[in-house]
Backbone as a printed PyTorch tensor [residue, N CA C, xyz], in Angstrom:
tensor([[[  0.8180,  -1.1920,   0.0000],
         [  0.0000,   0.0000,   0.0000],
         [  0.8670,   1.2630,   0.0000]],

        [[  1.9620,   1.5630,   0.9640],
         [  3.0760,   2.2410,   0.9320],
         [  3.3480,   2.5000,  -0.7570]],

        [[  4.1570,   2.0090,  -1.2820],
         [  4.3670,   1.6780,  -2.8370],
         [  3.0310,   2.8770,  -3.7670]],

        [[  1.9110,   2.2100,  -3.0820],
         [  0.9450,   2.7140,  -4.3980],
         [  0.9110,   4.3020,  -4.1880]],

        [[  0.9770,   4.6770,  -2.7930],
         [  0.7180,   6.2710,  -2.1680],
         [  1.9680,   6.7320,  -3.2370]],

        [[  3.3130,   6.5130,  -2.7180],
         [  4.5180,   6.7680,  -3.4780],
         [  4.4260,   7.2980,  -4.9750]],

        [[  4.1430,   5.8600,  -5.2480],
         [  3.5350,   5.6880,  -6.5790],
         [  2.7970,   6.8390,  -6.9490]],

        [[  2.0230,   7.3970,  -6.2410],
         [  0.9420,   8.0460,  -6.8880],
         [  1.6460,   9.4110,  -6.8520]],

        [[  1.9840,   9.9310,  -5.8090],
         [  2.8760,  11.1690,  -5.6900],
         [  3.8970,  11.1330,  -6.7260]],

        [[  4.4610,  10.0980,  -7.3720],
         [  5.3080,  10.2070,  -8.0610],
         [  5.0340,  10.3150,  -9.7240]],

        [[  3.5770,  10.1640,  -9.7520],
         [  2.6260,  10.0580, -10.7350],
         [  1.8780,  11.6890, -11.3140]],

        [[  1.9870,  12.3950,  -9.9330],
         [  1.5870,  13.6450, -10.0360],
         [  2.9190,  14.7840, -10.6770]],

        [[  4.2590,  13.9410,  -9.6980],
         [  5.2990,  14.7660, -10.1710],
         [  5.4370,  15.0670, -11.8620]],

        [[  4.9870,  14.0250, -12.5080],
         [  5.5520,  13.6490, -13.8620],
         [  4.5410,  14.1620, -14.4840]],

        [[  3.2590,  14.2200, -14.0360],
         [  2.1020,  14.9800, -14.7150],
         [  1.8160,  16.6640, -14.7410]],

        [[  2.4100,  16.9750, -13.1700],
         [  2.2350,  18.3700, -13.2140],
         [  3.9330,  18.9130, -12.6280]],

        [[  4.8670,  18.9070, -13.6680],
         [  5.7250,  19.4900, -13.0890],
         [  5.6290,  21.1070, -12.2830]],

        [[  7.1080,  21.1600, -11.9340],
         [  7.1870,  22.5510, -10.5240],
         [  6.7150,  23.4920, -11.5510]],

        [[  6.9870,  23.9660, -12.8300],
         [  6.6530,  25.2160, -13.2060],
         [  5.2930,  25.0930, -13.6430]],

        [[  4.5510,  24.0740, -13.4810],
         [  3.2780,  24.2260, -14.1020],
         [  1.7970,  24.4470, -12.8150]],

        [[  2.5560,  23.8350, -11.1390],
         [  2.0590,  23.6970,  -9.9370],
         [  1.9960,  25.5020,  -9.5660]],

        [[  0.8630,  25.7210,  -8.3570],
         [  0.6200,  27.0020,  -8.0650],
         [  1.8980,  26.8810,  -7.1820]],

        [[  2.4150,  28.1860,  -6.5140],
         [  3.1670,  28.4030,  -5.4940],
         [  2.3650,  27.6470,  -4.0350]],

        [[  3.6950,  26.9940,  -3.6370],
         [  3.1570,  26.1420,  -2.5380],
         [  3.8680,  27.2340,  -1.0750]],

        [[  2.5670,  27.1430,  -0.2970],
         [  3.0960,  28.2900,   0.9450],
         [  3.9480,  27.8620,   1.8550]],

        [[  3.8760,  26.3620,   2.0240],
         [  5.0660,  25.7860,   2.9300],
         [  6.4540,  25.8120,   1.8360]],

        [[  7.2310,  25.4100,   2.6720],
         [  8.9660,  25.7420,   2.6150],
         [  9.0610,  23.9910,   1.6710]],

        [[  8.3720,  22.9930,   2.6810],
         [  8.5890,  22.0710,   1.9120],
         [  6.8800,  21.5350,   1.2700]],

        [[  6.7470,  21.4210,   0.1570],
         [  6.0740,  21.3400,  -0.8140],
         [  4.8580,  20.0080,  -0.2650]],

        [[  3.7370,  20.6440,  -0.5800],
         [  2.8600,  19.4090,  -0.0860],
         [  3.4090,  18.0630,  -0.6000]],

        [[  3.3090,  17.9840,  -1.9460],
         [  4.0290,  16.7510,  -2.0710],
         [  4.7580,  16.0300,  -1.8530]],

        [[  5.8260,  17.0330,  -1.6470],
         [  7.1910,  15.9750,  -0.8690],
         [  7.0420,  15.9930,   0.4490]],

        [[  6.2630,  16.9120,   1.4630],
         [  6.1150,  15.9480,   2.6170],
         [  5.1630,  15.0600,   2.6250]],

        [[  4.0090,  14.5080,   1.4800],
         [  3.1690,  13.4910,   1.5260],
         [  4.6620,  12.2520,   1.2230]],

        [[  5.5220,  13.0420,   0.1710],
         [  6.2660,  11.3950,   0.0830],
         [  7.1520,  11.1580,   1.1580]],

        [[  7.8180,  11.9020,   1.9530],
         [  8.3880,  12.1760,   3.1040],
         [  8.4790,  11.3600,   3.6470]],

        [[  6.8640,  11.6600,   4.5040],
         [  5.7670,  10.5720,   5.4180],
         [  5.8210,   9.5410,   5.1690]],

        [[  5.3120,   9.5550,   4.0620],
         [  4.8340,   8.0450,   3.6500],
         [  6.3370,   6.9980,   3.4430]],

        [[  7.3860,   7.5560,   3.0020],
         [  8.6000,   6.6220,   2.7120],
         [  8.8120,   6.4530,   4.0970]],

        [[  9.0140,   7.3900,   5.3170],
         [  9.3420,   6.9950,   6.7080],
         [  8.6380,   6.3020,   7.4140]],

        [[  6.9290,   6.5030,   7.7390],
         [  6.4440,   6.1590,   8.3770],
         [  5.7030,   5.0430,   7.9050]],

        [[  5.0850,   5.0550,   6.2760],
         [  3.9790,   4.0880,   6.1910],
         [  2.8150,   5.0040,   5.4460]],

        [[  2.3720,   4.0510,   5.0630],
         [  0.8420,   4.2580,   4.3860],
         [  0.0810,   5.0420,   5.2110]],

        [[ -0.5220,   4.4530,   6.2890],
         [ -1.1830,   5.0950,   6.9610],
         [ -0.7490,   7.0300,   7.4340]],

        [[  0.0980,   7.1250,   7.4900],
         [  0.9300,   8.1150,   8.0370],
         [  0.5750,   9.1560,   7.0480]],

        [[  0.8020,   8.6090,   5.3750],
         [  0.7840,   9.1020,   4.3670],
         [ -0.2280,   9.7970,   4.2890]],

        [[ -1.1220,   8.7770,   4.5200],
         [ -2.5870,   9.2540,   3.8790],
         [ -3.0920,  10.3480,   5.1510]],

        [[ -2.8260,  10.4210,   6.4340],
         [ -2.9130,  11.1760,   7.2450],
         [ -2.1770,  12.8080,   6.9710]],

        [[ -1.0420,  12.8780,   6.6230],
         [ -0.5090,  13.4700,   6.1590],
         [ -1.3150,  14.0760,   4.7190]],

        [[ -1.7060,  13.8970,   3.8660],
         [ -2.1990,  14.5380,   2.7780],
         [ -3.3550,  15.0480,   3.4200]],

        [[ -3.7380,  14.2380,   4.0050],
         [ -5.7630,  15.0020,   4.6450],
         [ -5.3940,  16.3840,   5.3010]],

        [[ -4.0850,  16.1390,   6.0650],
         [ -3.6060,  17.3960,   6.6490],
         [ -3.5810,  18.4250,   5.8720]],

        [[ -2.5610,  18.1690,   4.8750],
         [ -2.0150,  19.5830,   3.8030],
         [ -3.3950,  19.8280,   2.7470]],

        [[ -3.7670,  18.6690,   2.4530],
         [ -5.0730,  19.1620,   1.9910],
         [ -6.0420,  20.5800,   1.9820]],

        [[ -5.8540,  20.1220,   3.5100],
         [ -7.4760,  21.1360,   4.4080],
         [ -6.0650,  22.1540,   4.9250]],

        [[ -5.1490,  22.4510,   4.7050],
         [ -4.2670,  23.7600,   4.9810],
         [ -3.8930,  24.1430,   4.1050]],

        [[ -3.5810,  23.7400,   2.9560],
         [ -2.7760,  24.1640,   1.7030],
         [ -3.9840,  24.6850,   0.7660]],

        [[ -5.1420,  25.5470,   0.9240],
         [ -5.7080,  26.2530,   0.2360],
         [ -5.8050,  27.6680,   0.3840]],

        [[ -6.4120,  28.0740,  -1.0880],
         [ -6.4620,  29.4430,  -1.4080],
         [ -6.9370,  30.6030,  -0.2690]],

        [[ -6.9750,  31.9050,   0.4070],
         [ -7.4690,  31.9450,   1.7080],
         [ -6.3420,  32.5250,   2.4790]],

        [[ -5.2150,  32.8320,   2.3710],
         [ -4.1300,  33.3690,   3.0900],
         [ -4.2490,  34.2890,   3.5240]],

        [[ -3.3910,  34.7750,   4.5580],
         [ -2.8060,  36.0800,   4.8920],
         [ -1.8600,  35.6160,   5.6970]],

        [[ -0.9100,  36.9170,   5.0290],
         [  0.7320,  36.7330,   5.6920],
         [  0.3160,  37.7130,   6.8110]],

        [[  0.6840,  37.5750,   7.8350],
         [  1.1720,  39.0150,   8.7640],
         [  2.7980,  39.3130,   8.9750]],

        [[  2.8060,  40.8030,   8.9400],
         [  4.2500,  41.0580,   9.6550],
         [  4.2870,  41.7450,  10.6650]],

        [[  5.3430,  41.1340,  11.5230],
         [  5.2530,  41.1930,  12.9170],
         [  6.6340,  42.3060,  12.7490]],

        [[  6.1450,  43.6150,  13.0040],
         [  7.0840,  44.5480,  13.0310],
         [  8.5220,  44.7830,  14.2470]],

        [[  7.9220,  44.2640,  15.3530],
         [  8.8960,  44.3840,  15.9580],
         [ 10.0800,  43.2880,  15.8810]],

        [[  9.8180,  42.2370,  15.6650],
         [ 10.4450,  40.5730,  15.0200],
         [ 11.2390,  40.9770,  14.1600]],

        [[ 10.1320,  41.3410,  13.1160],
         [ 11.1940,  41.4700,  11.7400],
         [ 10.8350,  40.0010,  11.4800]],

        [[  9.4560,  39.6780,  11.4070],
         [  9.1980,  38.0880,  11.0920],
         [  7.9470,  38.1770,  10.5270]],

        [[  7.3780,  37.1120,  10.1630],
         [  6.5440,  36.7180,   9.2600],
         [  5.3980,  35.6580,   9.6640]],

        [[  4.0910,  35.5960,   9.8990],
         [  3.0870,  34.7020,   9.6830],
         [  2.2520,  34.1590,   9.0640]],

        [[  1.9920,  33.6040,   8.4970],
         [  0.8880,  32.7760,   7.5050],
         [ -0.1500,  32.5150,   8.5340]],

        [[ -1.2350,  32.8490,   8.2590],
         [ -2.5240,  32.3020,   8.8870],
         [ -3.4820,  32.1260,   7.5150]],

        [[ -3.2540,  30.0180,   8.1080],
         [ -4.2120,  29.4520,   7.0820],
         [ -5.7380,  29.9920,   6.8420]],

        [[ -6.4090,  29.3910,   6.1130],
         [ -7.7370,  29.5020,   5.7930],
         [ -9.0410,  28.7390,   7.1460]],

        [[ -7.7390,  27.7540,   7.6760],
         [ -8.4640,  27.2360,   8.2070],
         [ -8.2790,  27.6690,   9.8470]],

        [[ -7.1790,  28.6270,  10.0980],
         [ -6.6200,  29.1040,  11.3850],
         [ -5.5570,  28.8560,  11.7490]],

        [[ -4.7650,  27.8760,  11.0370],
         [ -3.9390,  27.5570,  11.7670],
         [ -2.4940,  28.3580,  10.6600]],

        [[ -2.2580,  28.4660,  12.0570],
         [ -0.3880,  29.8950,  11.8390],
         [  0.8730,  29.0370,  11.5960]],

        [[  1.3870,  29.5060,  10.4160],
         [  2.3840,  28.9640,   9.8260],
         [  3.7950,  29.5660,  10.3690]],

        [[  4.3610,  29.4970,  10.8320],
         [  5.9050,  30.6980,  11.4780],
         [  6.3960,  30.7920,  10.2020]],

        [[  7.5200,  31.8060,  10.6020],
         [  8.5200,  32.2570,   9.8190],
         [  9.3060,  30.8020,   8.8820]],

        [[  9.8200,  30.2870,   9.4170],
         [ 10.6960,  29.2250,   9.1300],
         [  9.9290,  27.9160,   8.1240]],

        [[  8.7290,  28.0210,   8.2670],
         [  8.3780,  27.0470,   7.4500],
         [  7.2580,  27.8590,   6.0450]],

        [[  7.4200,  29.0660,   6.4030],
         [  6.0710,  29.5800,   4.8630],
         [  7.7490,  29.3580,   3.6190]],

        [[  6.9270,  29.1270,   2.7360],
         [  7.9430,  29.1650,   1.2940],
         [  8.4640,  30.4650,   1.2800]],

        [[ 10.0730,  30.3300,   0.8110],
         [ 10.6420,  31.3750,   0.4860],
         [ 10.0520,  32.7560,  -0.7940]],

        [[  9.3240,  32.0810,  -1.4980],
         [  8.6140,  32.7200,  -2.1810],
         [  7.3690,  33.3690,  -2.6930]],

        [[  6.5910,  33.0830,  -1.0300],
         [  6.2950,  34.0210,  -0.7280],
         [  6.4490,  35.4870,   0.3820]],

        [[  7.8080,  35.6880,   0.9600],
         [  8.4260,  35.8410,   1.7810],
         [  8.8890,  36.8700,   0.7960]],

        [[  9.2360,  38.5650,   0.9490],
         [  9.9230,  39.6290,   0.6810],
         [ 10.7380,  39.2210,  -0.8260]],

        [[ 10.4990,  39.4250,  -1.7760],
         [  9.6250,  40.6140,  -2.0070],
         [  8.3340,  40.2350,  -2.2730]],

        [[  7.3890,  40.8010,  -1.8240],
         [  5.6670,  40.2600,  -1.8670],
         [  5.4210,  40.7480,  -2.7290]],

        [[  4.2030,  39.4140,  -3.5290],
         [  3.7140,  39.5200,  -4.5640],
         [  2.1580,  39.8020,  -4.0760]],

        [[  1.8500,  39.6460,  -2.5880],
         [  0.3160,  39.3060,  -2.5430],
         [  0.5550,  40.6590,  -0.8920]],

        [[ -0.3890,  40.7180,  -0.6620],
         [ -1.2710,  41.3620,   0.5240],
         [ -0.6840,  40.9520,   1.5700]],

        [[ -0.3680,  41.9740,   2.2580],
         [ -0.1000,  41.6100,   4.0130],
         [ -0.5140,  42.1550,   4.9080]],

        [[ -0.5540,  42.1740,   6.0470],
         [ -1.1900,  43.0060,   7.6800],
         [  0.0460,  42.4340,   8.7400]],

        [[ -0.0120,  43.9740,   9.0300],
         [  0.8790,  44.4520,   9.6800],
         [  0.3490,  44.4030,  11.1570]],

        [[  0.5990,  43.2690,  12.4070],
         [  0.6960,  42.3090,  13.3980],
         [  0.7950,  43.3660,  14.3760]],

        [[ -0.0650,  43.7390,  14.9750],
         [  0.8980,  45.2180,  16.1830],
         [  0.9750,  44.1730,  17.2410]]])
């Protein structure tokens, strides 16, 4: 079962390469932490793992900047806050999209 998840992630790579995929807001790419998971832990893990990024990895953002930091937040669609260290570098200075400024 492991194999087929793999499999399938590896099925998407070849179908939708990086320049053709939207900008992904995490640092590491839904996909490769679905294959991540799944090569370390198992199937089950896997498929837990995608339900996750799933229901977080949609359209719905806002970055905040935290002025006194000098740092950065993502707050998902669904609530939950992304830190500095893990939003993608590209969406991170220079901004292409909307931000609020964190007092």
């Amino acid at each position: 079962m492991k194999f087929i998840l793999l499999g399938i992630v590896r099925l998407y790579w070849i179908i939708f390469p990086i320049h053709k995929r939207r900008p992904c807001v995490f640092e590491e790419s839904c996909s490769n932490y679905i294959y991540r998971v799944t090569n370390e832990k198992g199937f089950f893990y896997g498929l837990s793992a995608l339900k996750k990024r799933f229901h977080q990895c949609r359209p719905g953002y806002i970055i905040y900047k935290d002025e006194q930091n000098n740092s950065f937040e993502l707050c998902l669609k669904d609530g939950s806050i992304i830190t500095n260290e893990k939003i993608s570098r590209t969406l991170l200075p220079p901004f292409n999209y909307h931000y609020t400024i964190k007092k």
